[in-house]
N, CA and C atoms as a LAMMPS dump frame, in Angstrom:
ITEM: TIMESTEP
0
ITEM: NUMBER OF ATOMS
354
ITEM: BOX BOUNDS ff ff ff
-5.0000000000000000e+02 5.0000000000000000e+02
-5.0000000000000000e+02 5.0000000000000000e+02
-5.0000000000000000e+02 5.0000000000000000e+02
ITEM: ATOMS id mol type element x y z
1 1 1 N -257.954 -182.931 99.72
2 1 2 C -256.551 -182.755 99.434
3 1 3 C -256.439 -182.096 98.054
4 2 1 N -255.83 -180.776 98.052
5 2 2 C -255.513 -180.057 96.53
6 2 3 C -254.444 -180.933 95.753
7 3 1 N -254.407 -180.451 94.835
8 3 2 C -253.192 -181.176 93.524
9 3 3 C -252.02 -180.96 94.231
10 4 1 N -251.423 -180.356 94.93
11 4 2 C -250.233 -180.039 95.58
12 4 3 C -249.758 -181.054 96.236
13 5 1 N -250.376 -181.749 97.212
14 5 2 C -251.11 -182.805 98.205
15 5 3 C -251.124 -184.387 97.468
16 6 1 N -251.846 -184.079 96.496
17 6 2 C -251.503 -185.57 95.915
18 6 3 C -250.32 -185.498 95.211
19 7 1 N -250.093 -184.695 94.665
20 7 2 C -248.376 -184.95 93.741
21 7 3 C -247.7 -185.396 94.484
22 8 1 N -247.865 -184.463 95.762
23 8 2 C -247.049 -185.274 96.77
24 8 3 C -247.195 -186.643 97.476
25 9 1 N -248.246 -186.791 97.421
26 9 2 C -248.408 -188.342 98.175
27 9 3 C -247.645 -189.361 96.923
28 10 1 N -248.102 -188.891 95.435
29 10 2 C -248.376 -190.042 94.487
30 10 3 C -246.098 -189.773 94.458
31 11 1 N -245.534 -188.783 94.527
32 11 2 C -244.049 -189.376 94.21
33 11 3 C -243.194 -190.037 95.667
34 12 1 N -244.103 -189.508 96.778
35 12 2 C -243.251 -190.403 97.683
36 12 3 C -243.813 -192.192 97.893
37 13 1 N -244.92 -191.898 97.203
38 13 2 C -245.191 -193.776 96.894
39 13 3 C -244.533 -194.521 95.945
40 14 1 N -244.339 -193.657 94.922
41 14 2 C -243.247 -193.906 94.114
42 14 3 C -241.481 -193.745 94.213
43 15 1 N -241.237 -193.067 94.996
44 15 2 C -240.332 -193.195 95.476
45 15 3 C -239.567 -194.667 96.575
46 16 1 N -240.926 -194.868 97.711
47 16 2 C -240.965 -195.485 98.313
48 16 3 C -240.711 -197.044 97.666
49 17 1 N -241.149 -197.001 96.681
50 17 2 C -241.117 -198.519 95.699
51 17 3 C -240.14 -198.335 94.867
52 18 1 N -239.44 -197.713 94.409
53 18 2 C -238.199 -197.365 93.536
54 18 3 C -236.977 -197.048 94.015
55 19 1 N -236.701 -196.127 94.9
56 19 2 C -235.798 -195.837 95.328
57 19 3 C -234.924 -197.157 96.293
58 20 1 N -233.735 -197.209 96.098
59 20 2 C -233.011 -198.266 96.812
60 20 3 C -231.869 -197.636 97.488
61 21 1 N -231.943 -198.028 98.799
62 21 2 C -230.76 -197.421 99.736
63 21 3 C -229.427 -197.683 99.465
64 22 1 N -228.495 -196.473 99.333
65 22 2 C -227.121 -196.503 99.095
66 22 3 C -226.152 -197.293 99.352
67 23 1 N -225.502 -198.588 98.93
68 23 2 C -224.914 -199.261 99.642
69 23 3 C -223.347 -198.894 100.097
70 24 1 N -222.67 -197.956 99.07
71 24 2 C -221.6 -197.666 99.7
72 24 3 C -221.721 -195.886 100.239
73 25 1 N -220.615 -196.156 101.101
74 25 2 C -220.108 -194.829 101.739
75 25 3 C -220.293 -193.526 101.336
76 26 1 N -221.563 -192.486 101.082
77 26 2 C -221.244 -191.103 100.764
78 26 3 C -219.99 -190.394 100.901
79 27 1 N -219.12 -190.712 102.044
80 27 2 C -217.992 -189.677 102.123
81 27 3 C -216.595 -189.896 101.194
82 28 1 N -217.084 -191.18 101.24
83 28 2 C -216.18 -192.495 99.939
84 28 3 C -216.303 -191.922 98.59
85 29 1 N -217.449 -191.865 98.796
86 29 2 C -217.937 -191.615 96.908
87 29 3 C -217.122 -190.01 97.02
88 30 1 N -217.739 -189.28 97.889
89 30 2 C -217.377 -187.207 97.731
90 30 3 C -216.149 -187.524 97.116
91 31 1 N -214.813 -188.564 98.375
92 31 2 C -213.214 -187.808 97.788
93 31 3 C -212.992 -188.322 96.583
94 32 1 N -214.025 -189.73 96.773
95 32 2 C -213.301 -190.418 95.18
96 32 3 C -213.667 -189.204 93.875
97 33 1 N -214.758 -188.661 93.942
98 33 2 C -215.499 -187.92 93.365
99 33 3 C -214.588 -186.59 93.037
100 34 1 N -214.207 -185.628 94.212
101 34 2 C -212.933 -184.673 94.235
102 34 3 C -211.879 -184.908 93.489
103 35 1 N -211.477 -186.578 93.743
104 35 2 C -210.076 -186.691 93.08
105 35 3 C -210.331 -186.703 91.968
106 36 1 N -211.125 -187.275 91.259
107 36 2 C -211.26 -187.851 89.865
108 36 3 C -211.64 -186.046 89.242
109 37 1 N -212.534 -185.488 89.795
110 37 2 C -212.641 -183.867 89.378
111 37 3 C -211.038 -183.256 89.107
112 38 1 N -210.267 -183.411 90.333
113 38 2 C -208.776 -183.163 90.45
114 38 3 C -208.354 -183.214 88.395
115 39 1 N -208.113 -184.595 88.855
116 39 2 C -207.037 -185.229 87.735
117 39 3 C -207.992 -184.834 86.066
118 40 1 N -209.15 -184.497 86.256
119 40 2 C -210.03 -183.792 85.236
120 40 3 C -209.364 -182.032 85.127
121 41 1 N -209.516 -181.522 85.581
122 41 2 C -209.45 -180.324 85.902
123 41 3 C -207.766 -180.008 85.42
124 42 1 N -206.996 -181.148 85.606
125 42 2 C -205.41 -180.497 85.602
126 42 3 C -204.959 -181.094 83.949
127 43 1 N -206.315 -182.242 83.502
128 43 2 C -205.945 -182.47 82.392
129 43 3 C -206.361 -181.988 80.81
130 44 1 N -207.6 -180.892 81.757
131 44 2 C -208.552 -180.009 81.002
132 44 3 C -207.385 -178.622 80.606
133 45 1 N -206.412 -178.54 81.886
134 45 2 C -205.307 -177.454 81.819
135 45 3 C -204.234 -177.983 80.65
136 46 1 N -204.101 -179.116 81.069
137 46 2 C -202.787 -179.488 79.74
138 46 3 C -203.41 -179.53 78.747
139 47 1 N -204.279 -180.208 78.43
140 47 2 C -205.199 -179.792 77.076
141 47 3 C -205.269 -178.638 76.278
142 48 1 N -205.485 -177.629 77.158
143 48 2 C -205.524 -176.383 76.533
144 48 3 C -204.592 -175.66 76.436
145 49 1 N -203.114 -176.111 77.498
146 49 2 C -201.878 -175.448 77.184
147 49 3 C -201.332 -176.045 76.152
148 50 1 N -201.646 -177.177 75.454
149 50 2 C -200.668 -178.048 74.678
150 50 3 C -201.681 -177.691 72.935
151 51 1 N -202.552 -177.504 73.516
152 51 2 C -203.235 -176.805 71.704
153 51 3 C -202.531 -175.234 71.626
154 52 1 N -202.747 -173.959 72.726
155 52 2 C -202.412 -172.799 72.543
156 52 3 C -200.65 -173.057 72.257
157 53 1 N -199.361 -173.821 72.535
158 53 2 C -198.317 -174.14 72.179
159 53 3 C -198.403 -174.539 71.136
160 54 1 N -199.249 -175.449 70.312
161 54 2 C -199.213 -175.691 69.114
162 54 3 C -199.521 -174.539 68.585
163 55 1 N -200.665 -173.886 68.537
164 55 2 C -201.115 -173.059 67.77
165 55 3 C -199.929 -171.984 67.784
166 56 1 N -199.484 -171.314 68.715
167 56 2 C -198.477 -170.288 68.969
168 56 3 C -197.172 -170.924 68.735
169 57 1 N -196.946 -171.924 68.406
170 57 2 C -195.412 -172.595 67.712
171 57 3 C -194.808 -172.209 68.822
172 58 1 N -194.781 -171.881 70.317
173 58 2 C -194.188 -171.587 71.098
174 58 3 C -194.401 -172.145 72.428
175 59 1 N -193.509 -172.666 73.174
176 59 2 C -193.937 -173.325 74.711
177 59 3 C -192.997 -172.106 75.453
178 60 1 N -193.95 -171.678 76.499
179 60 2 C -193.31 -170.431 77.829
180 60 3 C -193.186 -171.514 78.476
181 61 1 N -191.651 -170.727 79.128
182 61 2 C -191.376 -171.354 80.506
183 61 3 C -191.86 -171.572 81.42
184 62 1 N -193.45 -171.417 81.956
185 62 2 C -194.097 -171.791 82.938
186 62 3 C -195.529 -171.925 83.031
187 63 1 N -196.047 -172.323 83.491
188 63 2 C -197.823 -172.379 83.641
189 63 3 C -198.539 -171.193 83.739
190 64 1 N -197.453 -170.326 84.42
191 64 2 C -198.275 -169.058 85.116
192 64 3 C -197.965 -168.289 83.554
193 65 1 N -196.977 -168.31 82.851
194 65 2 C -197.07 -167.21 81.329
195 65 3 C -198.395 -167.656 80.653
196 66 1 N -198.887 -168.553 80.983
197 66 2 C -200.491 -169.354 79.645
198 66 3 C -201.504 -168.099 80.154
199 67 1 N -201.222 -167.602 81.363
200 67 2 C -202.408 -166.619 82.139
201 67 3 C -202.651 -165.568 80.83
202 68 1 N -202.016 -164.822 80.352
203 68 2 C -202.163 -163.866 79.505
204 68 3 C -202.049 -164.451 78.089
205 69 1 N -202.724 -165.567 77.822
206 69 2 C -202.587 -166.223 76.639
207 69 3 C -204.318 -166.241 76.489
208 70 1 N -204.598 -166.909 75.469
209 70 2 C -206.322 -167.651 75.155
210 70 3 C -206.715 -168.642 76.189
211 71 1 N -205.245 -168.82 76.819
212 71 2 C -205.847 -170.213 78.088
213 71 3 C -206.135 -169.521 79.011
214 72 1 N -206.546 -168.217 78.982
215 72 2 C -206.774 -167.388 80.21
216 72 3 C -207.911 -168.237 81.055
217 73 1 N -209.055 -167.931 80.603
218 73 2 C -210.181 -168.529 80.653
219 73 3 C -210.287 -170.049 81.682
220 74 1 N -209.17 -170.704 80.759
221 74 2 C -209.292 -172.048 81.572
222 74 3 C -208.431 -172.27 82.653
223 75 1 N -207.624 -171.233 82.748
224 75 2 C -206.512 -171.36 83.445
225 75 3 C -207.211 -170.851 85.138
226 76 1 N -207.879 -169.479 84.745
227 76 2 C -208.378 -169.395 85.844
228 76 3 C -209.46 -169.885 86.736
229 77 1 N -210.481 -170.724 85.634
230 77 2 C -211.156 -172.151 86.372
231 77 3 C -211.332 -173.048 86.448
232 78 1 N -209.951 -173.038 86.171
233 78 2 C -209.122 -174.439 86.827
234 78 3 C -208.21 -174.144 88.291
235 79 1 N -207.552 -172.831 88.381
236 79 2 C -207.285 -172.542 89.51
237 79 3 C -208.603 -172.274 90.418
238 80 1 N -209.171 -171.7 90.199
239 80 2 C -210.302 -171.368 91.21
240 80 3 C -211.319 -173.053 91.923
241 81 1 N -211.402 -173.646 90.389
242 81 2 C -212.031 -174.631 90.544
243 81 3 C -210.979 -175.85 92.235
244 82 1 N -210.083 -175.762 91.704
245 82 2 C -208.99 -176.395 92.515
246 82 3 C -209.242 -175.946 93.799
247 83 1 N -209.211 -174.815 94.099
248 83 2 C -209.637 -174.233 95.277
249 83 3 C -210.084 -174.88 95.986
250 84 1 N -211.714 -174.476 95.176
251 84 2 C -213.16 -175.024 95.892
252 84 3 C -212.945 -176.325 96.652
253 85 1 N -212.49 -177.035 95.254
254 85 2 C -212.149 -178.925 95.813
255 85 3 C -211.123 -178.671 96.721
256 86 1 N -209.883 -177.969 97.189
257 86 2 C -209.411 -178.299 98.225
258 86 3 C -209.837 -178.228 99.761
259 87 1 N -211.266 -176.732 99.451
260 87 2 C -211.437 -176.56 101.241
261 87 3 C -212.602 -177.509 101.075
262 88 1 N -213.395 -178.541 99.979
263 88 2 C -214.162 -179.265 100.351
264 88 3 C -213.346 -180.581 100.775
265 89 1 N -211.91 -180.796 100.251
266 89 2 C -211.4 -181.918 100.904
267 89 3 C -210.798 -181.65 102.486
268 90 1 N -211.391 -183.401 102.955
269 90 2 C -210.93 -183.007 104.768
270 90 3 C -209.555 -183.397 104.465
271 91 1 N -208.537 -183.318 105.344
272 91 2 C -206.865 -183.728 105.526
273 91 3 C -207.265 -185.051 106.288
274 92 1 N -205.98 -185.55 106.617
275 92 2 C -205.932 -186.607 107.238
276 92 3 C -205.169 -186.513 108.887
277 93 1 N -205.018 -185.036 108.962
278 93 2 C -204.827 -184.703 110.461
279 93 3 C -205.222 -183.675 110.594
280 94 1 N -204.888 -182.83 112.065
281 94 2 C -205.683 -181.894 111.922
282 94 3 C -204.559 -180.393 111.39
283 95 1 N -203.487 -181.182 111.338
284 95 2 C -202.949 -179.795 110.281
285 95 3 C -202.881 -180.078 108.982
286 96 1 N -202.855 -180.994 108.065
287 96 2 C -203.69 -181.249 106.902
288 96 3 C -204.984 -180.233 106.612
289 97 1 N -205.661 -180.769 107.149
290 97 2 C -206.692 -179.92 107.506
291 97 3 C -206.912 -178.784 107.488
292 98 1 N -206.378 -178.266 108.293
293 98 2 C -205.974 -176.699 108.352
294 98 3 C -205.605 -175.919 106.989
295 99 1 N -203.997 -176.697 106.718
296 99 2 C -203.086 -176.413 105.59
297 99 3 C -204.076 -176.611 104.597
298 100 1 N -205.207 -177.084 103.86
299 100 2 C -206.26 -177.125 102.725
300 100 3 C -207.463 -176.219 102.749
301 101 1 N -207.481 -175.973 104.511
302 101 2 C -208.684 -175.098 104.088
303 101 3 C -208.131 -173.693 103.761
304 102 1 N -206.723 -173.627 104.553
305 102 2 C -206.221 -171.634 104.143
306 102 3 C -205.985 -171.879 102.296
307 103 1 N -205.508 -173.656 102.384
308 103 2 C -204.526 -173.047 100.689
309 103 3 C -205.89 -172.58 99.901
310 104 1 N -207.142 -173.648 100.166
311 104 2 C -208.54 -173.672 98.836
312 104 3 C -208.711 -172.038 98.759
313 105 1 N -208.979 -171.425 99.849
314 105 2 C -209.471 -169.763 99.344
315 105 3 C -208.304 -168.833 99.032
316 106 1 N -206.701 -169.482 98.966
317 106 2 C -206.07 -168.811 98.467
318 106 3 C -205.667 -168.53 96.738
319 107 1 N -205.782 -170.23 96.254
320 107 2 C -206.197 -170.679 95.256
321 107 3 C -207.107 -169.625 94.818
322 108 1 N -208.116 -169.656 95.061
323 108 2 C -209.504 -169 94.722
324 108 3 C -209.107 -167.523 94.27
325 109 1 N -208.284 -166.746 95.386
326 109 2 C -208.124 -165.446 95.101
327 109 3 C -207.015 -165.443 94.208
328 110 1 N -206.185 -166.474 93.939
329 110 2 C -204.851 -165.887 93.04
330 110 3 C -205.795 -166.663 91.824
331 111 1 N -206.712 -167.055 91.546
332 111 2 C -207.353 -166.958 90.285
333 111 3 C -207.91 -165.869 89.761
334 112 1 N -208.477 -165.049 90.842
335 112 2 C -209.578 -163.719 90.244
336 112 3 C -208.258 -162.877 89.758
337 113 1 N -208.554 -162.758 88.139
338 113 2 C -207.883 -162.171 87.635
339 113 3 C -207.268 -160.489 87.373
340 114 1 N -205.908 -160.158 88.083
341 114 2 C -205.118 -158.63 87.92
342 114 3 C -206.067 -157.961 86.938
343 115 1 N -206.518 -156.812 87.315
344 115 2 C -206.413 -155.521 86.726
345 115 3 C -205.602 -154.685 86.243
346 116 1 N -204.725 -155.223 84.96
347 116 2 C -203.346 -154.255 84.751
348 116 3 C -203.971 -153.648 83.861
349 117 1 N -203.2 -152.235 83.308
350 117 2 C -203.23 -151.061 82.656
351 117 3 C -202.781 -152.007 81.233
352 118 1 N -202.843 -151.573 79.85
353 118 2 C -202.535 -151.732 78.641
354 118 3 C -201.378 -150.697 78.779
């Protein structure tokens, strides 16, 4: 048996004696996991809209004016990011369902940011 061969024998013996089977739910853990990303992600957005308002002594009327600000950056992956997590979340029917997987890649594309002229 080459070194390849035993590395492998010697971590699944170690594995075998260490490793302990999952007691709760993988699919449990994913949404809890999604949501908590969620409420991260939207508070990573206020964060950074509420310093660029300080800094700019100015609050715009909407989320979508921060786009052409310094919050560019976060603004758009945080939209994009949102996306992702929506077509990885299932609905709870099957038009739920549906309605998350068209919105996640729409999300996605109204993040990739316009090409306007100066």
């Amino acid at each position: 048996m080459g070194l390849i061969g035993r590395v492998h024998v010697g971590i699944m013996r170690f594995a075998e004696r260490t490793v302990v089977a999952r007691r709760r739910g993988d699919v449990g853990d994913t949404y809890r996991n999604l949501r908590i990303g969620m409420v991260i992600l939207i508070l990573m957005l206020a964060f950074a809209v509420i310093v660029e308002s300080a800094r700019s002594k100015d609050i715009l009327p909407s989320i979508r004016d921060y786009h052409d600000t310094s919050v560019r950056a976060v603004f758009i992956a945080t939209v994009c990011a949102m996306g992702v997590m929506l077509m990885a979340y299932k609905g709870r029917s099957e038009i739920e369902d549906v309605l998350l997987n068209h919105v996640g890649p729409s999300r996605v594309l109204r993040g990739v940011p316009a090409h306007r002229n100066p």
